[in-house]
C-alpha positions in Angstrom: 63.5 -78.8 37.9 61.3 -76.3 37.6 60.3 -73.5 40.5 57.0 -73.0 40.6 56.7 -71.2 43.9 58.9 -68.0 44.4 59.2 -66.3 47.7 61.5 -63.1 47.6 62.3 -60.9 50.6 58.9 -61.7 52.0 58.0 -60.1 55.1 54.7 -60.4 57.4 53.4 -58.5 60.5 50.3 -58.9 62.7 49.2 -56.2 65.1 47.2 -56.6 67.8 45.9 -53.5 69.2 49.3 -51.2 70.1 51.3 -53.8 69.7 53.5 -55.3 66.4 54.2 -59.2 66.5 56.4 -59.8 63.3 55.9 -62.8 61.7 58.1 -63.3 58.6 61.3 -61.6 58.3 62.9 -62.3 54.7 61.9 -65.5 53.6 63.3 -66.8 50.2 61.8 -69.9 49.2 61.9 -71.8 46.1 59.8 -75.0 45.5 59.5 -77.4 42.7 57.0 -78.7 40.4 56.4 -82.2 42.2 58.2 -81.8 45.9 57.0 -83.2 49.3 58.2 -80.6 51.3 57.2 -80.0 54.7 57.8 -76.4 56.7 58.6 -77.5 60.2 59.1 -75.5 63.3 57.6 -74.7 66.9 54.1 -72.7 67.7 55.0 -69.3 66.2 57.8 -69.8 64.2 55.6 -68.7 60.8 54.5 -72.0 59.3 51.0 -71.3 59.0 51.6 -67.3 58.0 53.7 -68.2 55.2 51.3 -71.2 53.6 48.8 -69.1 54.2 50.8 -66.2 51.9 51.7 -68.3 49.5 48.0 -69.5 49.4 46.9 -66.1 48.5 44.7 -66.5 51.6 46.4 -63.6 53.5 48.5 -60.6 51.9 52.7 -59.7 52.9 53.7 -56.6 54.2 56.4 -56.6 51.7 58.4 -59.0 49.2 57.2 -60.9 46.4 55.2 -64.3 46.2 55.0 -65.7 42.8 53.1 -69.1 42.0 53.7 -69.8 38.3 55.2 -66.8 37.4 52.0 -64.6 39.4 53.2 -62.8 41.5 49.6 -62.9 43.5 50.6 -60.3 46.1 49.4 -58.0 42.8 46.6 -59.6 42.2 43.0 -58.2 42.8 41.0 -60.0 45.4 38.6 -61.8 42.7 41.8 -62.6 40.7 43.1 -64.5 43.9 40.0 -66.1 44.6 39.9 -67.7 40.6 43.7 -68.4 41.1 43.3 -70.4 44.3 40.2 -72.5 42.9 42.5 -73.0 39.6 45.6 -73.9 41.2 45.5 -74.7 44.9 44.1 -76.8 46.8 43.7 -76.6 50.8 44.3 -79.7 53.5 43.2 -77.9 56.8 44.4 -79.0 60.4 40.3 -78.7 61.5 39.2 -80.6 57.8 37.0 -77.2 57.2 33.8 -79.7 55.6 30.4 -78.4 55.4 28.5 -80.2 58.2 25.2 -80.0 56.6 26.7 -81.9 53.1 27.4 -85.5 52.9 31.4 -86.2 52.2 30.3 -86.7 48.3 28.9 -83.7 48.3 31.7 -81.6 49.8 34.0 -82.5 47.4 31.7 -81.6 44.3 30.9 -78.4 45.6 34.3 -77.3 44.7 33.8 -78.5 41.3 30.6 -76.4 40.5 32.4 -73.4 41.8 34.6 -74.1 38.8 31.7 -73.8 36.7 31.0 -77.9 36.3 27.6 -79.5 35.9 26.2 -81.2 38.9 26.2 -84.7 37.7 29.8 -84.4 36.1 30.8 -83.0 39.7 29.4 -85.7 41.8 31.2 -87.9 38.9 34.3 -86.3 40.1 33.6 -86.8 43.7 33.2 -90.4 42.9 36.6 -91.1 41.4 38.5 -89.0 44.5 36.8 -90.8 47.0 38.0 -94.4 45.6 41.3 -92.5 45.7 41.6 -91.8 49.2 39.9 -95.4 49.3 36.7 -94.6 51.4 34.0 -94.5 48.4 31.8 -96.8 50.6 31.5 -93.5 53.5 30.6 -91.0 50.5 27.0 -90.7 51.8 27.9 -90.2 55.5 28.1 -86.4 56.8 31.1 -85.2 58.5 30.0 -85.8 62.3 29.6 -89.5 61.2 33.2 -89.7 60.3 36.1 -90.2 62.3 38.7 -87.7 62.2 41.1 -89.8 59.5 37.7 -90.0 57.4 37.3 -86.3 57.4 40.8 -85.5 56.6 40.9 -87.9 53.7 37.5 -86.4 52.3 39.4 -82.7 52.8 42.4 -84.4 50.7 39.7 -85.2 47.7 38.2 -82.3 48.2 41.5 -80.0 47.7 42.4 -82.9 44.7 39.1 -82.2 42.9 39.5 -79.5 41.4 42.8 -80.7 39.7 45.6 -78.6 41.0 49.2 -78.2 40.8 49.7 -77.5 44.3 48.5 -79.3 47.5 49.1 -76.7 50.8 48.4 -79.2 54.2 48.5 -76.4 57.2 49.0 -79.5 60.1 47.0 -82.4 58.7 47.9 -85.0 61.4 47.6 -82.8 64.3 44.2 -83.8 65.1 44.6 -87.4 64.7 46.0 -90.1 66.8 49.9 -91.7 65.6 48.6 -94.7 63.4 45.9 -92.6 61.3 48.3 -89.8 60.7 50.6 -92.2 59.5 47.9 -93.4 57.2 47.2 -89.9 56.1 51.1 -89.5 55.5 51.4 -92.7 53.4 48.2 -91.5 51.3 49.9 -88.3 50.5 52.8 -89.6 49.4 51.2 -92.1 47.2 49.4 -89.4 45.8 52.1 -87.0 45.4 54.5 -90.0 43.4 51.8 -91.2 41.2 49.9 -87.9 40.3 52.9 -85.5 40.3 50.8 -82.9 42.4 53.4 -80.5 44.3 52.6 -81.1 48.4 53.9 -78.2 50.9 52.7 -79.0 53.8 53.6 -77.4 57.6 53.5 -79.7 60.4 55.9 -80.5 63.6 54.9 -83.7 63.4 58.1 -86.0 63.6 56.0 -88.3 61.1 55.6 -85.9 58.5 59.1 -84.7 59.1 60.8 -87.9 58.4 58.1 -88.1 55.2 59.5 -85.1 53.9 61.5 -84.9 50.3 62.5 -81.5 51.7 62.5 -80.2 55.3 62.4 -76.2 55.5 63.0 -75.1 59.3 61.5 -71.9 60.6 62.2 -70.4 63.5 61.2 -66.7 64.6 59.7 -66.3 61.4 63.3 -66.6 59.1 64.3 -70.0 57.4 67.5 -71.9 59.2 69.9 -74.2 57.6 69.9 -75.5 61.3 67.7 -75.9 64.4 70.7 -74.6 66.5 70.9 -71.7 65.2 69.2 -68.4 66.4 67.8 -66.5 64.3 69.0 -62.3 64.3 65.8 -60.7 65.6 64.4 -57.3 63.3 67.2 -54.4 63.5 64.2 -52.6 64.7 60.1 -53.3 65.4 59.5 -49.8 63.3 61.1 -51.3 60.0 59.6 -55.1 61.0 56.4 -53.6 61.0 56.0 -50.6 59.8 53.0 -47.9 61.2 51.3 -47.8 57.7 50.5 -51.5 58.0 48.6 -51.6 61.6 44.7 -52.1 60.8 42.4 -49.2 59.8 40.9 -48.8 63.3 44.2 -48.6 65.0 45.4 -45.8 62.6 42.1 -44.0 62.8 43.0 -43.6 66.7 46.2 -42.6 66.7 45.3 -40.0 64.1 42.1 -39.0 66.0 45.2 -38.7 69.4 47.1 -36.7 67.3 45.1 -33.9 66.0 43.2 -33.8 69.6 47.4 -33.3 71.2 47.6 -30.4 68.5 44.1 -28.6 69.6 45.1 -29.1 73.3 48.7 -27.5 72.7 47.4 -24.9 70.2 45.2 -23.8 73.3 47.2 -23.7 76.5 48.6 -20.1 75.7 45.3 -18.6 75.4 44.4 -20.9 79.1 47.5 -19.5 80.5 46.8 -15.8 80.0 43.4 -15.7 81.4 45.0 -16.8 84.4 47.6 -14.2 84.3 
């Protein structure tokens, strides 16, 4: 098979104020054209980061992310933003519809931002909706759906568009045990008959078990086993290195810096006077 995501040396940090949280330390990840795999771990362990990464929704500190053969860390921000309407499509754990469209036309909004006609769009919607089997709701707006409703118009929504790649960040988290199972069997059933590639990150023991793959994170570095502890960074300065903290945060400690060098340039001169 195939590879058609590539994750090499791939690290991540988040700062928040002062202080560095790394989030990815390493990762290399390969996933092929057609898998069910699900990234699994506890709160924190870099689930979300690293879809999100391979997503081209956020960028790496370092390492390489290449989805069919792009290495989109090197891509402009437009580029990404074509690439991800091209190629990927998003299941979020909060469904992410536009409250003031009906489900119908959430899912052909997607398709006009590819450039379709209106009519061929809502066309589009049509045949998705009978695929995640509520055609009947496609007039309703999201706050007359139930959570399952919403979630299976997000799945034809990220379907529309016709990608390769399916990324679900927690899909059943918000949903009670029989409708995420539901949701689980529907993605399946899509993934088997359409051939569409589903990464999906979840602790869900459902989706677990649904997995073709299971991928455990845990302090941000992939496990063979959930025994194991992972070996923290050799140090927080190479984990996350100073260039990387946010604009603001540099600007200050810049700003502390040269104001250190003034004070210190002028203590002599204080001294004398008082001598």
């Amino acid at each position: 098979m195939t590879s058609i995501i590539k994750t090499r040396d791939l690290h991540k940090c988040y700062w928040v104020g002062t202080m560095p949280h790394p989030a990815l330390h390493g990762i290399d990840l390969d996933i092929e054209q057609g898998e069910f795999a699900v990234l699994a771990g506890r709160s924190g362990s870099g689930k979300s980061t690293l879809l999100n990464i391979i997503g081209a929704l956020e960028s790496a500190d370092s390492g390489s992310v290449e989805v069919f053969d792009q290495n989109i860390l090197q891509m402009t921000q437009d580029r990404r933003t074509r690439f991800r309407l091209d190629h990927i499509g998003f299941v979020f754990q909060a469904y992410n519809l536009i409250r003031v469209f009906s489900a119908r036309e959430n899912i052909a909004y997607v398709c006009q931002l590819q450039g379709k006609s209106k009519e061929e769009s809502l066309e589009i919607a049509n045949h998705w909706l009978r695929e995640v089997e509520i055609e009947h709701l496609g007039y309703r707006k999201p706050d007359q759906l139930s959570g399952g409703q919403q979630q299976r118009v997000a799945i034809a929504r990220a379907l529309a568009t016709e990608p390769q790649i399916i990324l679900a960040d927690e899909p059943t988290a918000n949903l009670d045990t029989q409708t995420g199972r539901n949701l689980i069997h529907l993605m399946q059933g899509l993934n088997q008959r359409l051939g569409t590639t589903f990464l999906i990150s979840s602790h869900d023991p459902d989706v677990k078990e649904a997995a073709s793959r299971l991928i455990k994170l845990a302090d941000g570095q992939i496990v063979d086993e959930w025994s194991t502890i992972p070996k923290p960074p050799i140090s927080i300065s190479s984990a996350c290195p100073v260039q990387n903290k946010p604009l603001g945060e540099r600007v200050r400690i810049k700003l502390n810096r040269m104001f250190s060098r003034r004070r210190r340039k002028q203590s002599p001169k204080d001294n004398s006077r008082h001598s």
